[in-house]
GUBA-145194 format. One record per residue (C-alpha): residue in one letter; residue number from 1; x negated, y, z negated. Coordinates in steps of 0.05 Angstrom, whole numbers, plus 5000, padded with zeros to 4 digits. Layout:
N
<site type="A" seq="NUM" xx="X" yy="Y" zz="Z"/>
...
END
This chain:
102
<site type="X" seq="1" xx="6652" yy="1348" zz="5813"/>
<site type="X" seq="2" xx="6606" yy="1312" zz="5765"/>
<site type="X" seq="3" xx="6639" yy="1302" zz="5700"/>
<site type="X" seq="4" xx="6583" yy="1296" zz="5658"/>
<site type="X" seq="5" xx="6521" yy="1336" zz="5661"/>
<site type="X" seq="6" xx="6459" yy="1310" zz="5631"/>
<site type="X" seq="7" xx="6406" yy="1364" zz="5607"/>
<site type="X" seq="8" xx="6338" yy="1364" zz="5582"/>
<site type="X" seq="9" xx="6322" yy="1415" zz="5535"/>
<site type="X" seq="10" xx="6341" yy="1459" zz="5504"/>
<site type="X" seq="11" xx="6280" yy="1501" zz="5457"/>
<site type="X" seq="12" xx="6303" yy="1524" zz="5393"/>
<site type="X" seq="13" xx="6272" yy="1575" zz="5338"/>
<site type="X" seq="14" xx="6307" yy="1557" zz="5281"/>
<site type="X" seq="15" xx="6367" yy="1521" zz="5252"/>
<site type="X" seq="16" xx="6405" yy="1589" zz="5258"/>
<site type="X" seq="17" xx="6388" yy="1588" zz="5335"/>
<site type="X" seq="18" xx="6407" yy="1510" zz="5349"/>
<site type="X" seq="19" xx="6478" yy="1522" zz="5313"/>
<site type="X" seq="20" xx="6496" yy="1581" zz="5361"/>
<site type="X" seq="21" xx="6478" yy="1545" zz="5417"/>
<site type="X" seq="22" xx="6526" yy="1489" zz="5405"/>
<site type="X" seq="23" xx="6577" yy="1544" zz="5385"/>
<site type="X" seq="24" xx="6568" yy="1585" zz="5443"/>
<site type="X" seq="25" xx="6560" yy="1517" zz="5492"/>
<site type="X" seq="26" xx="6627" yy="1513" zz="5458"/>
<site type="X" seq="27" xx="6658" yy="1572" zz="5473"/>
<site type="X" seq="28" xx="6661" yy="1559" zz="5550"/>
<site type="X" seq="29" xx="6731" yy="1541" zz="5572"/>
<site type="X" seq="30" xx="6711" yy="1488" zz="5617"/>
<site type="X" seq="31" xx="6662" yy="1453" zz="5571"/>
<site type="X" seq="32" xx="6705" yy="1389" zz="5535"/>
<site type="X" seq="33" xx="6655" yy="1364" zz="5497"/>
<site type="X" seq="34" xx="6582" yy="1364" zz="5475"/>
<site type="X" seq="35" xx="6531" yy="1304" zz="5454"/>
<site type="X" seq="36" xx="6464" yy="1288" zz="5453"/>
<site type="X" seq="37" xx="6408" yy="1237" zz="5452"/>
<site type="X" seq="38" xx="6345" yy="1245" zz="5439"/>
<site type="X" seq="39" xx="6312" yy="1310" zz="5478"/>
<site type="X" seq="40" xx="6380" yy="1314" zz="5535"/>
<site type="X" seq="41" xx="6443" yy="1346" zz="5520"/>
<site type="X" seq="42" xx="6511" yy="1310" zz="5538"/>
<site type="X" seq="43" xx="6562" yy="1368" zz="5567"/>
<site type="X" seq="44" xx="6627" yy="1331" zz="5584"/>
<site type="X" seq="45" xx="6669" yy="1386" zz="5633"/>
<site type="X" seq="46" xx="6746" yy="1386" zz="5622"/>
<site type="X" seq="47" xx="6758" yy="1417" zz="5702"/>
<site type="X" seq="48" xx="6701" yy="1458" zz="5746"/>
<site type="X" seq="49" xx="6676" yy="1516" zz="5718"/>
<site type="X" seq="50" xx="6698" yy="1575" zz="5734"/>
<site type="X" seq="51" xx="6657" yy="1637" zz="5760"/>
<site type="X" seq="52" xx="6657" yy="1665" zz="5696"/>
<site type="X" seq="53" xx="6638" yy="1595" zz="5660"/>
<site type="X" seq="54" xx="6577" yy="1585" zz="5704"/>
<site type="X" seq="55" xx="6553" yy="1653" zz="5692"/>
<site type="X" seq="56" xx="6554" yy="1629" zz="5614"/>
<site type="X" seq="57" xx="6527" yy="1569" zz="5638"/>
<site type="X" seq="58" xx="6470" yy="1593" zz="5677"/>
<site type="X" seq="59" xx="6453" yy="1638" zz="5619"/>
<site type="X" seq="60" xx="6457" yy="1591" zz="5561"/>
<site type="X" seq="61" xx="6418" yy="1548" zz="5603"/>
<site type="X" seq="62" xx="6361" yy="1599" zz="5622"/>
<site type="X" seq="63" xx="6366" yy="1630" zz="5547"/>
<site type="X" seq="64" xx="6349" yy="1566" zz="5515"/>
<site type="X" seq="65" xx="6294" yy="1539" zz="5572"/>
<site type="X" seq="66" xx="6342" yy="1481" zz="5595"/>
<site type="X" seq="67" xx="6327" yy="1435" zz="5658"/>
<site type="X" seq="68" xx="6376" yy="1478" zz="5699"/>
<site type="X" seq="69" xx="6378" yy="1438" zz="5772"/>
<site type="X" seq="70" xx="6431" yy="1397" zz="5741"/>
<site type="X" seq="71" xx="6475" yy="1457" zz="5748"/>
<site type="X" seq="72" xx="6467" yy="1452" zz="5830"/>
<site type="X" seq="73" xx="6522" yy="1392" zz="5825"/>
<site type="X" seq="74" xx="6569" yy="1445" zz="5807"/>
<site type="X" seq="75" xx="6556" yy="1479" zz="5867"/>
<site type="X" seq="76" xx="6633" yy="1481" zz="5927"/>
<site type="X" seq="77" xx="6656" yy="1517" zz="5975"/>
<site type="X" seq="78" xx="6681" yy="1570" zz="5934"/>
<site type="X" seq="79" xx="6625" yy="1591" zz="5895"/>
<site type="X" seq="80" xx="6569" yy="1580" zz="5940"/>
<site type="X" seq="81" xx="6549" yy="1641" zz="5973"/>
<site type="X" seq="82" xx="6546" yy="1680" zz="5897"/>
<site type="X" seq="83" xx="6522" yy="1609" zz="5867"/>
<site type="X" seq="84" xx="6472" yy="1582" zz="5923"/>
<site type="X" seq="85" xx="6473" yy="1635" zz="5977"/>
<site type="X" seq="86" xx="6440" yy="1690" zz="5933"/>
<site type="X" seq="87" xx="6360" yy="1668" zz="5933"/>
<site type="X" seq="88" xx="6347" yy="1731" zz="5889"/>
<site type="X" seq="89" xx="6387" yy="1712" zz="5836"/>
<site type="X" seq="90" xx="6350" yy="1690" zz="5772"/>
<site type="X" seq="91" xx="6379" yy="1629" zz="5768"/>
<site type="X" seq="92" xx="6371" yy="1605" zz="5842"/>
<site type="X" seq="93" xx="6294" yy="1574" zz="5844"/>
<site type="X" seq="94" xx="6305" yy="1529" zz="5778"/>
<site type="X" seq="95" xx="6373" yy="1510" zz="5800"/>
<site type="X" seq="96" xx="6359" yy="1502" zz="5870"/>
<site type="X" seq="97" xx="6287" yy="1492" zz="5887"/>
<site type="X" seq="98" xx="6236" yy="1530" zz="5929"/>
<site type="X" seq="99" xx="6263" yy="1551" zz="6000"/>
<site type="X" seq="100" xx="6243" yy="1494" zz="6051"/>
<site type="X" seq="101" xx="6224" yy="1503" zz="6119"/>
<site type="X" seq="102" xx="6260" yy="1452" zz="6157"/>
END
């Protein structure tokens, strides 16, 4: 499990909107800490996120137009058929990529 992810993005609207993101980027359990440099966003994870703290994930993440394929390194075996198997999911193409034909 990567502990670091590295993001590009996120959009904001307004101060209002920026200082909810970090609060709510905040309020997942498995999230230790939060940075930044320049345009990318530093998440540090304490421990792999649980079901419930990807779902926040993947929703901050779509929400606030973030790079999300980063997110794919927090794919295992336990989450992967809700987390990778489902290709109708909304999250699934800008995690994951297009479907390849092998």
């Amino acid at each position: 499990m990567p502990r670091k992810l590295i993001v590009k993005g996120p959009t904001y609207f307004s101060q209002r909107d920026e200082d909810l993101f970090y609060q709510w980027l905040d309020s997942i359990p498995s999230v230790g800490s939060v940075g930044g440099k320049g345009y990318e966003v530093h998440i540090e994870l304490k421990r792999q996120p649980s079901k419930a703290d990807l779902r926040e994930l993947l929703a901050l993440f779509f929400r606030y137009r973030m790079d999300m394929e980063p997110l794919a390194a927090l794919k295992t075996a336990r989450n992967e058929e809700w987390f990778a198997g489902n290709e109708k999911a909304f999250w699934h193409r800008p995690v994951f990529g297009p479907k390849r034909k092998t």
